[in-house]
N, CA and C atoms as an extended XYZ file, in Angstrom:
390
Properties=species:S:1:pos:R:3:atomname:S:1:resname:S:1:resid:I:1 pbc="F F F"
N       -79.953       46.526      -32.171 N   UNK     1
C       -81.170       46.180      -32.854 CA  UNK     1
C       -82.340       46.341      -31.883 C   UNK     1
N       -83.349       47.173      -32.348 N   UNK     2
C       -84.472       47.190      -31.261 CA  UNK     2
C       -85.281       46.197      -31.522 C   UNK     2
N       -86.153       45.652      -30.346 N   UNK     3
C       -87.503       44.765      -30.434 CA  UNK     3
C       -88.717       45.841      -30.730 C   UNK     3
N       -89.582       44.589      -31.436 N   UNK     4
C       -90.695       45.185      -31.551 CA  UNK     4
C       -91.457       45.423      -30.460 C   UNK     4
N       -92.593       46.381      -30.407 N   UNK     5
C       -93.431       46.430      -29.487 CA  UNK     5
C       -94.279       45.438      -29.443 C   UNK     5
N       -94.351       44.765      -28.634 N   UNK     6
C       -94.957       43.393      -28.399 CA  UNK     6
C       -96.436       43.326      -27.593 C   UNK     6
N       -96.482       44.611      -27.261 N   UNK     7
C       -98.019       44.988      -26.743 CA  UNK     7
C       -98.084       44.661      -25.315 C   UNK     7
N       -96.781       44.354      -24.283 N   UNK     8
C       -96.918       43.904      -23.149 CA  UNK     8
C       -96.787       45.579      -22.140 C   UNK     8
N       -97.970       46.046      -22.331 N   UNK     9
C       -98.165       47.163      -20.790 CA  UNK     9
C       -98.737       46.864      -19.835 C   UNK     9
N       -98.591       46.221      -19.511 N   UNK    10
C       -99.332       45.405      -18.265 CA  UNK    10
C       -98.343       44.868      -17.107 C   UNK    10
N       -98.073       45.631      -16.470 N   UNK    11
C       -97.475       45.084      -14.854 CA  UNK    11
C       -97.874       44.043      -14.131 C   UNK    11
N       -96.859       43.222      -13.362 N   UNK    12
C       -97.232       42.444      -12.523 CA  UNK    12
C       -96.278       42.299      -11.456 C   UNK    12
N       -96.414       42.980      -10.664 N   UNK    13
C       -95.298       43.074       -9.316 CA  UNK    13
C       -95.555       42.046       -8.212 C   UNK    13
N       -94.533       41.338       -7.712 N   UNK    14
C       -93.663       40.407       -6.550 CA  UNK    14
C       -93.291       40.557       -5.698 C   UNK    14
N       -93.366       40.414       -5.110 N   UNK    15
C       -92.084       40.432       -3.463 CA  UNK    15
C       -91.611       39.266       -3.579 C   UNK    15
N       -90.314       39.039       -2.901 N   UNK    16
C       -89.793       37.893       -3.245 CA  UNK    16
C       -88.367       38.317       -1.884 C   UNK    16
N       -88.256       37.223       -1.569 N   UNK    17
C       -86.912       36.665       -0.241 CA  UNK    17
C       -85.704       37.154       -1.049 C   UNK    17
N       -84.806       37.394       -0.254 N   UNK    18
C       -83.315       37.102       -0.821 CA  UNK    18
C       -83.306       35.821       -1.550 C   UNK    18
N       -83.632       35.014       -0.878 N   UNK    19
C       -83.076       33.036       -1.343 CA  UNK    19
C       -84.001       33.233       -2.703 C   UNK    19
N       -84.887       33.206       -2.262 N   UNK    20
C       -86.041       33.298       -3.611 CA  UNK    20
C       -85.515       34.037       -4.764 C   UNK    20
N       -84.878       35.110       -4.858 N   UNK    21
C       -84.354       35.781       -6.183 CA  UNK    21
C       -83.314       35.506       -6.215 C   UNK    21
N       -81.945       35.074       -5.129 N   UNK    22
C       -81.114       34.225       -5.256 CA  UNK    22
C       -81.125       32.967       -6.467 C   UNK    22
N       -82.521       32.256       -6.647 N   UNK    23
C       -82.667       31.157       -6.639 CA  UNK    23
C       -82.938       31.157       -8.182 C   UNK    23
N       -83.887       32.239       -8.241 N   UNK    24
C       -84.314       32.836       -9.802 CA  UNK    24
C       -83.273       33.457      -11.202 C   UNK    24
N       -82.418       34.389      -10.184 N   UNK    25
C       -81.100       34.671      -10.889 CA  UNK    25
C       -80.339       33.725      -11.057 C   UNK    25
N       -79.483       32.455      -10.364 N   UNK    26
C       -78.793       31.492      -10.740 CA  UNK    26
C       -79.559       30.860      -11.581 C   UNK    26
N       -81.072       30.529      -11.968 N   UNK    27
C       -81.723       29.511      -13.150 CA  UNK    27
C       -81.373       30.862      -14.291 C   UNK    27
N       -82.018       31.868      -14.061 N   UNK    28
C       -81.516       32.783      -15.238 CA  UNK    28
C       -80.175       32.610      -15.779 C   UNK    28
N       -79.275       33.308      -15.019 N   UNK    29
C       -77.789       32.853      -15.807 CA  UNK    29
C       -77.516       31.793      -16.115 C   UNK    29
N       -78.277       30.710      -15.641 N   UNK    30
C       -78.286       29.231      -16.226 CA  UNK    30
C       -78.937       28.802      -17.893 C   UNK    30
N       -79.718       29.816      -18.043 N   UNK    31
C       -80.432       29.606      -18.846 CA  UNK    31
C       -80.093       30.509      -20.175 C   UNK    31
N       -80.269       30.402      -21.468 N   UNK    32
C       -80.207       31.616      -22.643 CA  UNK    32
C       -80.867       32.778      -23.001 C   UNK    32
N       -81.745       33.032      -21.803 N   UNK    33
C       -82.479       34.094      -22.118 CA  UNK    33
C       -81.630       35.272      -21.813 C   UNK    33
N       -82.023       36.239      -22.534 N   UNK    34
C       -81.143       37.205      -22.486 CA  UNK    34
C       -81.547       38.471      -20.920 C   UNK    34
N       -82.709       38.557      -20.871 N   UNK    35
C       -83.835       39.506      -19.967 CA  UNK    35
C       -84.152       38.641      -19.228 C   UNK    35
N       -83.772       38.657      -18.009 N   UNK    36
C       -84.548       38.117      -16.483 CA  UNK    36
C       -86.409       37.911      -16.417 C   UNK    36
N       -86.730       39.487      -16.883 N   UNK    37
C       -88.351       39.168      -17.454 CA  UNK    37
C       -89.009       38.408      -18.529 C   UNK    37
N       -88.089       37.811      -19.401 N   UNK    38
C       -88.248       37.255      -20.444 CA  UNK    38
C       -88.064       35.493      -19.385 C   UNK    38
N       -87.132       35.488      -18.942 N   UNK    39
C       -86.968       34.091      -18.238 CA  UNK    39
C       -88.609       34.084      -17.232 C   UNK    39
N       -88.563       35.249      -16.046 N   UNK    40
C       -90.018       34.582      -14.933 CA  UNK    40
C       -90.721       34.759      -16.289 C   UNK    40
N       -91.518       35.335      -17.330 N   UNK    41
C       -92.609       35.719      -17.752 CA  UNK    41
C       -92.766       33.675      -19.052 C   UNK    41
N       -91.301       33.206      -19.116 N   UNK    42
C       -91.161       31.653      -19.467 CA  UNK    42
C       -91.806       30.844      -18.772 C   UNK    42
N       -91.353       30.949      -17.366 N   UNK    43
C       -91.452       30.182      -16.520 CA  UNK    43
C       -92.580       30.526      -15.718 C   UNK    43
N       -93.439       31.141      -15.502 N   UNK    44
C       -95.080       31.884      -14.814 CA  UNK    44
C       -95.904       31.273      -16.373 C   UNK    44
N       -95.899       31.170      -17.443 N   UNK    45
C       -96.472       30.865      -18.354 CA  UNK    45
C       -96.404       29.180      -18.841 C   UNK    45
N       -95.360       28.451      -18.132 N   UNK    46
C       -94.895       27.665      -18.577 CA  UNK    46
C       -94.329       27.182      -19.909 C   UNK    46
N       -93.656       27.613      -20.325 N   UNK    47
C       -93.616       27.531      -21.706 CA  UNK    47
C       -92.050       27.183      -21.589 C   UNK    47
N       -91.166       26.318      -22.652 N   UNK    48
C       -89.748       25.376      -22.402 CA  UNK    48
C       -89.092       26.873      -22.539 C   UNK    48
N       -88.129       26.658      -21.462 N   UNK    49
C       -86.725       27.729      -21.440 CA  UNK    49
C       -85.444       26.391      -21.864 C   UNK    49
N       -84.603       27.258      -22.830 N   UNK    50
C       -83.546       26.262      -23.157 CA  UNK    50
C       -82.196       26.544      -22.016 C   UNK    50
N       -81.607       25.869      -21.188 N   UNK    51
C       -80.634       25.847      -20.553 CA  UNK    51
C       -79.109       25.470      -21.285 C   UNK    51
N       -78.491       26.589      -20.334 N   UNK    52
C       -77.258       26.467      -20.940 CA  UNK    52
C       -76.589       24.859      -20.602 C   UNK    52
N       -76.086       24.771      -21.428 N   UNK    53
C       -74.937       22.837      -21.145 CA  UNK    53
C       -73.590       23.359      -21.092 C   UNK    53
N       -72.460       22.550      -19.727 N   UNK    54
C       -71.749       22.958      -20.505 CA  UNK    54
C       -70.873       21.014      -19.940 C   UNK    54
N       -70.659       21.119      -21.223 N   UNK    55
C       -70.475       19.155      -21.104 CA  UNK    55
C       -68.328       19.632      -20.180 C   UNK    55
N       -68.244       19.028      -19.233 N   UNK    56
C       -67.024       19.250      -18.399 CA  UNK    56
C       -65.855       18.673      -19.155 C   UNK    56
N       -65.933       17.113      -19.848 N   UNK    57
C       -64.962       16.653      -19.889 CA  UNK    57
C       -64.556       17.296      -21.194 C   UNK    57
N       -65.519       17.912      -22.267 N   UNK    58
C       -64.712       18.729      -23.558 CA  UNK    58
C       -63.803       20.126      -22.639 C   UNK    58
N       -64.594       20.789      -21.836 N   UNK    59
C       -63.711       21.870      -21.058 CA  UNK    59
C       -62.330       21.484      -21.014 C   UNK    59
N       -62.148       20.076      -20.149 N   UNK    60
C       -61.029       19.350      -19.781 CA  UNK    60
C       -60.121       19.303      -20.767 C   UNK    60
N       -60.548       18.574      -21.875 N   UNK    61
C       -59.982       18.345      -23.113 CA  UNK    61
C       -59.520       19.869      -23.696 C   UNK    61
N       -60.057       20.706      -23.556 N   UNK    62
C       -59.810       22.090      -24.715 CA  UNK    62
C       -58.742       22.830      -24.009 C   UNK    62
N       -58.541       22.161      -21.992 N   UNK    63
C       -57.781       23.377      -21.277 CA  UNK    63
C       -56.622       22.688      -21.547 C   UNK    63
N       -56.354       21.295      -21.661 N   UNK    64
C       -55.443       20.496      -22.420 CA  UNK    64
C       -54.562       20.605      -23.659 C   UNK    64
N       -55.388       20.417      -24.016 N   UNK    65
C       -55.077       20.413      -25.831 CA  UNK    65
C       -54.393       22.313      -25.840 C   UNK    65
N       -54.571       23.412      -25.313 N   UNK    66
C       -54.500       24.396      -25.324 CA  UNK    66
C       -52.965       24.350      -24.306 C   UNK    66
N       -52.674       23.857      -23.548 N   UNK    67
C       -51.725       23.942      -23.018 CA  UNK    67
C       -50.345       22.948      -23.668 C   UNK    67
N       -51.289       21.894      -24.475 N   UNK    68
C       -50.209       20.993      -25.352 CA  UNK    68
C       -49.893       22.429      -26.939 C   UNK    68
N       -50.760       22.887      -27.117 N   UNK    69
C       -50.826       23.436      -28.425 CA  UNK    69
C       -49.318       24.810      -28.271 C   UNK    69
N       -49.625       25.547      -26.678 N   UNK    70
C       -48.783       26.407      -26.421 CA  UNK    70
C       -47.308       25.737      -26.248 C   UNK    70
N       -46.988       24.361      -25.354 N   UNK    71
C       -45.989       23.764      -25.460 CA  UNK    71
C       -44.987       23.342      -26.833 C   UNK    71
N       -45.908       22.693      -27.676 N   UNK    72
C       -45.712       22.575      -28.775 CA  UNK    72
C       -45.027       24.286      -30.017 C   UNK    72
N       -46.018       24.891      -29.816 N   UNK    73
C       -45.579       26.398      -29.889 CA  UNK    73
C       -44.027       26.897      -30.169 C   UNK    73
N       -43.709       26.382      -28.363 N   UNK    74
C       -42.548       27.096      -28.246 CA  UNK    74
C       -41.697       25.911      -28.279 C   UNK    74
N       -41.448       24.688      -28.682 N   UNK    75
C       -40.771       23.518      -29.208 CA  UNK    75
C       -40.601       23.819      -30.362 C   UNK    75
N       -41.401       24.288      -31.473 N   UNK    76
C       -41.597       24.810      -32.796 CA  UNK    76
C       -40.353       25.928      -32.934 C   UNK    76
N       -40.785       26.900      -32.240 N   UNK    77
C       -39.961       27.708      -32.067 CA  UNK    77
C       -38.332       27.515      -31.754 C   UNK    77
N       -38.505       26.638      -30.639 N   UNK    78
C       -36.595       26.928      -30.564 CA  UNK    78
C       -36.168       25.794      -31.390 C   UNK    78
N       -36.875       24.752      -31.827 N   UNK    79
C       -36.535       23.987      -33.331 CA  UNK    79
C       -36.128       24.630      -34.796 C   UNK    79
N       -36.675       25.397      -34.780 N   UNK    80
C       -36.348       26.846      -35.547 CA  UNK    80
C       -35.202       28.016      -35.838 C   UNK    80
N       -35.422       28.338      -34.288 N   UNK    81
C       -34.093       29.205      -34.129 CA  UNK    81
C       -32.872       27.970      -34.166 C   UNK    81
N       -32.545       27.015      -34.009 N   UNK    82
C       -31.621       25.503      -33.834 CA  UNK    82
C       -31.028       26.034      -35.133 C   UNK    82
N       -32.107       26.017      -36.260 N   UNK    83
C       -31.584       25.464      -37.601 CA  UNK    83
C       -31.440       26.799      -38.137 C   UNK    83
N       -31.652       27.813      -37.807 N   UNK    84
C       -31.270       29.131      -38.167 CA  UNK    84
C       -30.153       28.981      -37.882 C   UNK    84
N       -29.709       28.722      -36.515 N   UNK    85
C       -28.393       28.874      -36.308 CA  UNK    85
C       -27.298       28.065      -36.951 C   UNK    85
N       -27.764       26.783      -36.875 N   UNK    86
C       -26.634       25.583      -37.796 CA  UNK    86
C       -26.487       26.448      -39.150 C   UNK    86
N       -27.494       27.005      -39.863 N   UNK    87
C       -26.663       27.582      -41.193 CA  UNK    87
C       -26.290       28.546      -41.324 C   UNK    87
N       -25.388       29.448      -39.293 N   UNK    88
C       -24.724       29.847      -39.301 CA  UNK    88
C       -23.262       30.391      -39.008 C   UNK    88
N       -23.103       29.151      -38.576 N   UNK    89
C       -22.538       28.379      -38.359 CA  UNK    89
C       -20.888       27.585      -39.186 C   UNK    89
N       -19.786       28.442      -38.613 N   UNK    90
C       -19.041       28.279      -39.319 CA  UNK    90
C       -17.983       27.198      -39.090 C   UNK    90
N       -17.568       27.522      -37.808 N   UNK    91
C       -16.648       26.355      -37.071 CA  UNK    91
C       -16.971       25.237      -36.601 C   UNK    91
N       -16.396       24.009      -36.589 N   UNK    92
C       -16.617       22.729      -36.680 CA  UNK    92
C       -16.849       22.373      -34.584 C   UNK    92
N       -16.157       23.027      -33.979 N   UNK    93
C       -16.863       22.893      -32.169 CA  UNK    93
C       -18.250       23.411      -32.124 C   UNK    93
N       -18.563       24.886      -33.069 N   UNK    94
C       -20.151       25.522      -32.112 CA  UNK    94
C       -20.500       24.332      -33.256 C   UNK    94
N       -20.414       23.872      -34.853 N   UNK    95
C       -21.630       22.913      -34.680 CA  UNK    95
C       -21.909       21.753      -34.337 C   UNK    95
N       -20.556       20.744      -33.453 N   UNK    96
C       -20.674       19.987      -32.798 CA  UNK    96
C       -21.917       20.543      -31.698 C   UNK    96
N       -21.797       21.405      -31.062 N   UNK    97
C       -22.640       21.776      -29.808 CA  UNK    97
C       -23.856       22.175      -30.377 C   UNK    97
N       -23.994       22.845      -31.415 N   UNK    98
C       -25.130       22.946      -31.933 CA  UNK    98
C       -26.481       21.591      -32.800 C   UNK    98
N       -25.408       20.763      -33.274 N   UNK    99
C       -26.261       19.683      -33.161 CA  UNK    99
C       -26.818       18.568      -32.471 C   UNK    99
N       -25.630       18.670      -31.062 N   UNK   100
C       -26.612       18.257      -29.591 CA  UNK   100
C       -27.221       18.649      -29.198 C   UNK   100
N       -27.830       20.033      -29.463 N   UNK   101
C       -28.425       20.810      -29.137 CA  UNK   101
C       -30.092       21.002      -29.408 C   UNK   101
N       -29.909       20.780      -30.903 N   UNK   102
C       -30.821       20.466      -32.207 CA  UNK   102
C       -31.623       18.561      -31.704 C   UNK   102
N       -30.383       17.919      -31.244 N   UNK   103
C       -31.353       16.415      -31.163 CA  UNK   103
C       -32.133       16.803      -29.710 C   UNK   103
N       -31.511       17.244      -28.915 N   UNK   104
C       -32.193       17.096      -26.885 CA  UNK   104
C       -33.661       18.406      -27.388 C   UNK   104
N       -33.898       19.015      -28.547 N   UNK   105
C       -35.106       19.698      -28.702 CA  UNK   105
C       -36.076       18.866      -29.815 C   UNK   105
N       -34.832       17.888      -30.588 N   UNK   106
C       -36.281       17.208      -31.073 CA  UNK   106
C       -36.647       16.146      -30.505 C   UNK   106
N       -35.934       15.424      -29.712 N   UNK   107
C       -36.584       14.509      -28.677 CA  UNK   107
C       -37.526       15.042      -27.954 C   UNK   107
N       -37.123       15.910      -27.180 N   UNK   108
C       -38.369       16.527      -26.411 CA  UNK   108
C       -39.705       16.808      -27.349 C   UNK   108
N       -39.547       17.486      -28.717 N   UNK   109
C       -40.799       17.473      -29.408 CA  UNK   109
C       -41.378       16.204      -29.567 C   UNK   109
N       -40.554       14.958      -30.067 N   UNK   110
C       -41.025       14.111      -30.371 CA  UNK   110
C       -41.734       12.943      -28.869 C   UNK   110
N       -41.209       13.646      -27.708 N   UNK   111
C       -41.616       13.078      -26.296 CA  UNK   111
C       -43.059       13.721      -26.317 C   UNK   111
N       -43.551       14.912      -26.440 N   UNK   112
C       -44.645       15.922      -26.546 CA  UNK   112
C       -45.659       15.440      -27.526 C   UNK   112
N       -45.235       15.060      -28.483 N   UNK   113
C       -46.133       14.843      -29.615 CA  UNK   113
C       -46.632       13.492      -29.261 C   UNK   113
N       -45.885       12.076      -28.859 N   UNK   114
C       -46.484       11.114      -27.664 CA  UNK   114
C       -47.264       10.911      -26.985 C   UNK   114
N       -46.813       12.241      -25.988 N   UNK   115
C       -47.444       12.655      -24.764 CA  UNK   115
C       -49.361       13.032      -25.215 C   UNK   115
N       -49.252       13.925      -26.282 N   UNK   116
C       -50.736       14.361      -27.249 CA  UNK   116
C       -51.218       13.152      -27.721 C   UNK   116
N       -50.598       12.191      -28.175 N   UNK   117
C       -51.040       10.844      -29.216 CA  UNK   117
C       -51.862       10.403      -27.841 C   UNK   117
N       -51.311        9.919      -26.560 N   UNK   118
C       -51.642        9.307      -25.415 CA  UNK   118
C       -52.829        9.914      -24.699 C   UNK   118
N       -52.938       11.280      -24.334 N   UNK   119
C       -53.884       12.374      -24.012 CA  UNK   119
C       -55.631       11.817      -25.215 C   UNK   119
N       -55.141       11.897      -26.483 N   UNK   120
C       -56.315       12.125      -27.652 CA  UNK   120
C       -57.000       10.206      -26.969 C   UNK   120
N       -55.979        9.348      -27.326 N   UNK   121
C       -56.206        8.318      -27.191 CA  UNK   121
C       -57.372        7.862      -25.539 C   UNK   121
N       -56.789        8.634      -24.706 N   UNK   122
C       -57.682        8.378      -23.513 CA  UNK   122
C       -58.774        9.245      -23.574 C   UNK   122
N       -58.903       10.244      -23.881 N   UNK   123
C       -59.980       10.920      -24.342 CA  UNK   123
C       -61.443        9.986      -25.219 C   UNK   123
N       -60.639        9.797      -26.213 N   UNK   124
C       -61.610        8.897      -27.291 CA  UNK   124
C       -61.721        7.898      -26.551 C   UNK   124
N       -61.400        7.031      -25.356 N   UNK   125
C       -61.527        5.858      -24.928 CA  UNK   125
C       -63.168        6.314      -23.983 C   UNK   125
N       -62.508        7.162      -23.304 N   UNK   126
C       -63.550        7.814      -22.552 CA  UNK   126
C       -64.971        7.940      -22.766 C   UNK   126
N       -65.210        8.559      -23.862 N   UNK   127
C       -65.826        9.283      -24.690 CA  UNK   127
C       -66.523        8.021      -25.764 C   UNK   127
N       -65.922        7.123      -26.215 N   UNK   128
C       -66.687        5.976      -26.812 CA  UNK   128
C       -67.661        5.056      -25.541 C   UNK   128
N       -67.029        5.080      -23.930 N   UNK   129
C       -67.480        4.078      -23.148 CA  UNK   129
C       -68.869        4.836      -22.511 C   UNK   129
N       -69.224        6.320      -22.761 N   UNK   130
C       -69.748        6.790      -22.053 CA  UNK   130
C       -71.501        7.087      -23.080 C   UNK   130
C-alpha cells in the first residue's frame, strides 16, 4: 500500500555519535513506528510516540501453558494409541499388560492436569495481588 504524498521535501541533516544513534535506534525498535524518520520527526516535534509493552509475567505464563499444552498433547496421544490397542487385543496376558499400561498413562495425565490446575491457580493469585 503506498502513502500519500504528504508534502514533506524539505531536508534536515544530523551528525550524530555512535551512542547517540545507538540510543535512537533502541527507542525506535522500542516504539510502533514503523520508519525511524517517522519516530526523530515524533520526537523533534514533540508529539506522543506509542511504545511497545511487553507485560513479562503473561510471556511467562504463555511459555508455560505452551509447554503444558505440548505435554498434554502427547499424553492425549499415547492415551489413544492404549485404547486402540485394548480393542485389539485378543489374549487375556497382552491385556492384562495392556491395562497397566492404560492406568500408569492416565495417572500421569491426571498428575499433569493438577500440575496446570496449580500453575493457573498461582498465576491468578499473582495477578489479583498486583
Amino acid at each position: 500500500m503506498e502513502e500519500k504524498n504528504s508534502g514533506r521535501n524539505r531536508w534536515l541533516h544530523i551528525r550524530l555519535t555512535k551512542e547517540e544513534l545507538h540510543i535512537i535506534d533502541r527507542n525506535f525498535k522500542a516504539s510502533v513506528c514503523r520508519k525511524r524518520s517517522d519516530f526523530v520527526r515524533r520526537n523533534l516535534l514533540r508529539k506522543p510516540i506509542v511504545m511497545k509493552y511487553r507485560n513479562e509475567s503473561l510471556d511467562k505464563l504463555l511459555q508455560e501453558l505452551i509447554q503444558l499444552r505440548t505435554q498434554l498433547s502427547l499424553m492425549g496421544n499415547n492415551f489413544n494409541q492404549s485404547v486402540r490397542k485394548l480393542h485389539t487385543l485378543y489374549e487375556i496376558s497382552d491385556l492384562r499388560v495392556w491395562i497397566m499400561a492404560l492406568d500408569s498413562d492416565r495417572d500421569r495425565y491426571f498428575s499433569l492436569v493438577d500440575e496446570i490446575k496449580k500453575h493457573i491457580e498461582n498465576l491468578a493469585k499473582k495477578w489479583l495481588q498486583s
